[in-house]
N, C-alpha and C positions, 0 to 999 in steps of 0.2 A: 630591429626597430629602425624604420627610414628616421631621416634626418628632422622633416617635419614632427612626426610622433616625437620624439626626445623633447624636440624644443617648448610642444605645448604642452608634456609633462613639468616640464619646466615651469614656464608660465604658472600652471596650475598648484605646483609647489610654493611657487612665491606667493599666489594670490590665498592658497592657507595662511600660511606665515601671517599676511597682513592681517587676515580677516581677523585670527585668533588675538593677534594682539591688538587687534581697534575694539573687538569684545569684551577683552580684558580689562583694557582702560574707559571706553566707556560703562562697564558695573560699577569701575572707581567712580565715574562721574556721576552714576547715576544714584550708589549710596550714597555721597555728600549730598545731593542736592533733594533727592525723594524720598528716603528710605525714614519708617516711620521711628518717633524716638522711644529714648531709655533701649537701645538697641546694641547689639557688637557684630561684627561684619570681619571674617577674615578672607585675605583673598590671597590667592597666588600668582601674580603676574609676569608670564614667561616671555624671556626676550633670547632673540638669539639673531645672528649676524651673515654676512656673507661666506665668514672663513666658516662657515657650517660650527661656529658656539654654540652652546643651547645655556639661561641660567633662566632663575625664577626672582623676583622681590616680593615678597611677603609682608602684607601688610593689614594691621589692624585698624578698624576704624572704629571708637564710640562714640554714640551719639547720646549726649546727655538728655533728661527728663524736659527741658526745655531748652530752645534755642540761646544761643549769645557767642562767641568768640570760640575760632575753628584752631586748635594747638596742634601743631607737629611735633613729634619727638622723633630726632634722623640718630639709628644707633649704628653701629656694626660699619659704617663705612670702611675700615679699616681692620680687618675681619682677627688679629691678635689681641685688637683690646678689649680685652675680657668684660670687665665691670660694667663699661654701660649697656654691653646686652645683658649680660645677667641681672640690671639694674631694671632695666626695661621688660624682661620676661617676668619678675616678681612683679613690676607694677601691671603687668596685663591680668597677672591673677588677682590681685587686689583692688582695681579699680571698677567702681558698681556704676552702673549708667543712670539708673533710677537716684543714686545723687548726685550725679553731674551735672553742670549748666555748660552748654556747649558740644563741642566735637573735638573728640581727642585724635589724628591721626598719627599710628605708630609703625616704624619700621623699624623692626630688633634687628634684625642681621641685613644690611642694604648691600653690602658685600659676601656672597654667600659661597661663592669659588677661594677667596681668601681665608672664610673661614675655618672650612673643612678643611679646605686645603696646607692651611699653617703657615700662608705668606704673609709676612709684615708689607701692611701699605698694599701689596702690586695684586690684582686680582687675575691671576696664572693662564687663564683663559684668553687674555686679548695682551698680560702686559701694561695694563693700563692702572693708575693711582687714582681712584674715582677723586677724592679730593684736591686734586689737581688739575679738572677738566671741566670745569662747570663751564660755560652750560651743556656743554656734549654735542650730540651730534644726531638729530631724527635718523640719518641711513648708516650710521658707524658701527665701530666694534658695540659688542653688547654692553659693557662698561658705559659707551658715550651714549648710548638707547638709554640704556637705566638712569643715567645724570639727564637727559635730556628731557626724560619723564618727569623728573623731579623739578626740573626747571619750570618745563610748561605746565604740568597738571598738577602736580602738590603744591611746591612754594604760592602760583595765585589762588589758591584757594585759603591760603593760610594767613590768621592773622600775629601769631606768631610761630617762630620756627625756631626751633633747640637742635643744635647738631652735637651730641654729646662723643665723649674724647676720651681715650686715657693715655700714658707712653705707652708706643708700642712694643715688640720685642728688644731694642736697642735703647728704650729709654727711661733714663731718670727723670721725674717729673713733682715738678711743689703742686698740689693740689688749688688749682683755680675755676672762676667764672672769664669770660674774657666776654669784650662786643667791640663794635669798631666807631669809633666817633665820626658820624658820617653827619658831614653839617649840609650836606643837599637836604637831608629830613631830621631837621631839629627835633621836632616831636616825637618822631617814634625813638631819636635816640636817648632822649631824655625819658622815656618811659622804659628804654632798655636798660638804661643805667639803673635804675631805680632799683627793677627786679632784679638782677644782678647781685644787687648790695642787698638785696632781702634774702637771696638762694638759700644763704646758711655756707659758703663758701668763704672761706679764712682771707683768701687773694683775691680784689678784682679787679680784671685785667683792662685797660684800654688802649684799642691799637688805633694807629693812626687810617685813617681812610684816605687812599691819594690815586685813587683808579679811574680814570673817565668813564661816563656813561655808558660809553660803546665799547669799554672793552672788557675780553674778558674776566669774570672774576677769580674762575679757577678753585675758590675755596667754596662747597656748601652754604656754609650758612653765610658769608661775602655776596654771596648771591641774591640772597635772602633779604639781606642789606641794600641792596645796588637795587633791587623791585619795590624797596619803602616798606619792608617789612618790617617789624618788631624781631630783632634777629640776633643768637646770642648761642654760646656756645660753654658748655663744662667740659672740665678736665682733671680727670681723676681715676688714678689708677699706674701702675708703673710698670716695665722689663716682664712685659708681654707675660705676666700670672695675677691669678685673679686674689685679690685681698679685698677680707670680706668688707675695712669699714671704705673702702673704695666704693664700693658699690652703696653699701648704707647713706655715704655720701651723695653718693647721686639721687640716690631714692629722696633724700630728705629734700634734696634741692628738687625735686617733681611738685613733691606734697607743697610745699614753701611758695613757688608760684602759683601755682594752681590756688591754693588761696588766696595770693597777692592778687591777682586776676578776677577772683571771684566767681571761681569755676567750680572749687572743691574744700568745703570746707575740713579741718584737722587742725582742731584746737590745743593738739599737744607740742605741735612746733610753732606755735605761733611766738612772737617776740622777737624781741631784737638781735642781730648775731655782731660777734665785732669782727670787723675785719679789715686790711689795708689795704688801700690802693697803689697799684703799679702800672708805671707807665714805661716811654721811650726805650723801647727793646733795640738792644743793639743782638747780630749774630755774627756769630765767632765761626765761620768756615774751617776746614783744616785745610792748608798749604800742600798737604804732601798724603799721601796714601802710607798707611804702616802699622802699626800697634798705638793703640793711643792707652796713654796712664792719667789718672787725675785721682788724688787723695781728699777731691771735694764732693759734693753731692746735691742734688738740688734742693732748695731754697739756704747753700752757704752764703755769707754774705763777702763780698770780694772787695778789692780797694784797686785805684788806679794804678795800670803797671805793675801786680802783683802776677808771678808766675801761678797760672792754674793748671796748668798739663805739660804735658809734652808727648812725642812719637818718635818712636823707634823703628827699626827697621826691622827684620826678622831676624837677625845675631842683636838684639837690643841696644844696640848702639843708636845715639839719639841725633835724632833726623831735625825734630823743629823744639823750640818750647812755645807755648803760645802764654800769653800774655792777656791779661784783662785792659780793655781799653776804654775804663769808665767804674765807678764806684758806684755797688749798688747789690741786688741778688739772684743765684741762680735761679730763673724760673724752671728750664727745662735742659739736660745734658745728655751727652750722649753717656749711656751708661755700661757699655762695652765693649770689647776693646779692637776688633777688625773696624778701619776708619777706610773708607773710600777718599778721596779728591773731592775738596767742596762738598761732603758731607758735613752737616750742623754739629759741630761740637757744642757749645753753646748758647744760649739766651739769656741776655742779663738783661735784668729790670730795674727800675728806678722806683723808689716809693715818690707818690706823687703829692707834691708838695702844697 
């Protein structure tokens, strides 16, 4: 095969490539915006990269009995935690179009090399932590494709966006809602608080927003945020296995909005839930690479200066203790015991006053 031949094989291999995935994404665009209602749409959208990757994103769209407000549910980013795909596959069986008002778009596994695969966080095919790349990259590893997709095609169509969470394989976790106080859009953050405090989540979280316009946001649903969306995120679930009221939790927190919203009604959760608010998160790094010990667990409450841990070396001789630097409680820890450098031990929260 002369030189020419190969090259326009070439050529012609890439211009597949493109074709298939501007097909792809445009039937996503074309069911949000034509596709008739009380309808379900599932699709498989394949992405693959220069270093010759291949993956798919799988996604569900409902379109509810009559128009009004477009929801995203982002699940699987992180392809070990279990409960909100599991939360998210029961509610794809349960949820009817012919009661809906609205458009539900769902992505159960958005990490789908993670999940088979059994990586915590890293998606094994590029090495990349989807939830660490937002907004990604239109000609990048398939990782920054897929985040890229999400940035430009899903998040502007959505009026709000759920990026649901639980600890991954490494982690101990207090069951919460979080959103970010982003005071460029008062509005939509005061209607994110709101739903939030309705989810049926025990903790709700508020982080600080301190990011400029132009840079990147890095997290999902920060993203989400940073475009003026209504944007918020659950976290439920723990040490990468799946417990069942983890998941019942998230499901409750679907149903709970979706009513807040006026999208779906379910008159058996409806009512008030209590719960406290947390703020000012400090994170506790580790100092040293080693064994890490801690006789605490998330949501302990800790006191200024109180030793929480410590690390050892491999003969268990003790390397650091680490110290609480603030009164308040565990939201999230690491929950065992191989510690990298600058791995999160850590995240203490303040009840907010």
């Amino acid at each position: 095969m002369s030189y020419r031949t190969k090259l326009n094989v070439f050529y012609l291999f890439c211009f597949f490539i493109i074709l298939n995935k501007s097909i792809g994404q445009s039937r996503f665009d074309s069911i949000i915006k034509h596709s008739k209602r009380s309808s379900t749409h599932k699709l498989k959208l394949e992405f693959s990269d220069t270093l010759g990757n291949k993956t798919f994103l799988p996604i569900l769209i409902v379109k509810g009995k009559q128009k009004g407000k477009t929801f995203t549910i982002l699940a699987g980013v992180h392809g070990a935690e279990y409960a909100p795909i599991i939360a998210t596959q029961e509610l794809i069986k349960e949820l009817k179009p012919n009661e809906l008002i609205g458009t539900v778009i769902i992505l159960p596994i958005t990490n789908i090399g993670s999940f088979y695969n059994k990586t915590p966080y890293i998606n094994p095919l590029d090495n990349k932590n989807i939830n660490r790349i937002f907004p990604g990259k239109k000609e990048g590893t398939v990782s920054e494709r897929i985040v890229n997709f999400i940035s430009s095609e899903v998040i502007p169509k959505s009026d709000i966006f759920l990026d649901v969470h639980s600890g991954d394989a490494s982690e101990d976790l207090l069951p919460f809602v979080c959103y970010y106080d982003n005071k460029r859009f008062p509005r939509q953050t005061e209607i994110t608080r709101g739903l939030c405090e309705y989810s049926g989540f025990e903790n709700v979280v508020s982080y600080p927003y301190t990011i400029k316009e132009d840079e990147p946001a890095k997290y999902a649903f920060k993203q989400a945020c940073q475009a003026g969306k209504i944007a918020f995120s659950f976290e439920s679930g723990k040490l990468g296995y799946l417990q069942p009221e983890a998941v019942k939790r998230i499901k409750q927190g679907f149903y709970r909005i979706f009513k807040k919203l006026g999208m779906y009604n379910f008159d058996v959760l409806s009512g008030v839930k209590k719960f406290q608010r947390l703020d000012r998160q400090v994170y506790i790094k580790a100092p040293v690479k080693g064994v890490f010990y801690s006789k605490l667990k998330a949501g302990s409450q800790v006191t200024n200066g109180e030793t929480i841990g410590y690390i050892t070396d491999e003969f268990g001789v003790i390397l650091e203790k680490i110290v609480s630097p603030k009164k308040g409680v565990i939201l999230y820890m690491k929950g065992t015991p191989p510690t990298k450098y600058g791995s999160t031990l850590f995240c203490i929260s303040s009840y907010k006053l």
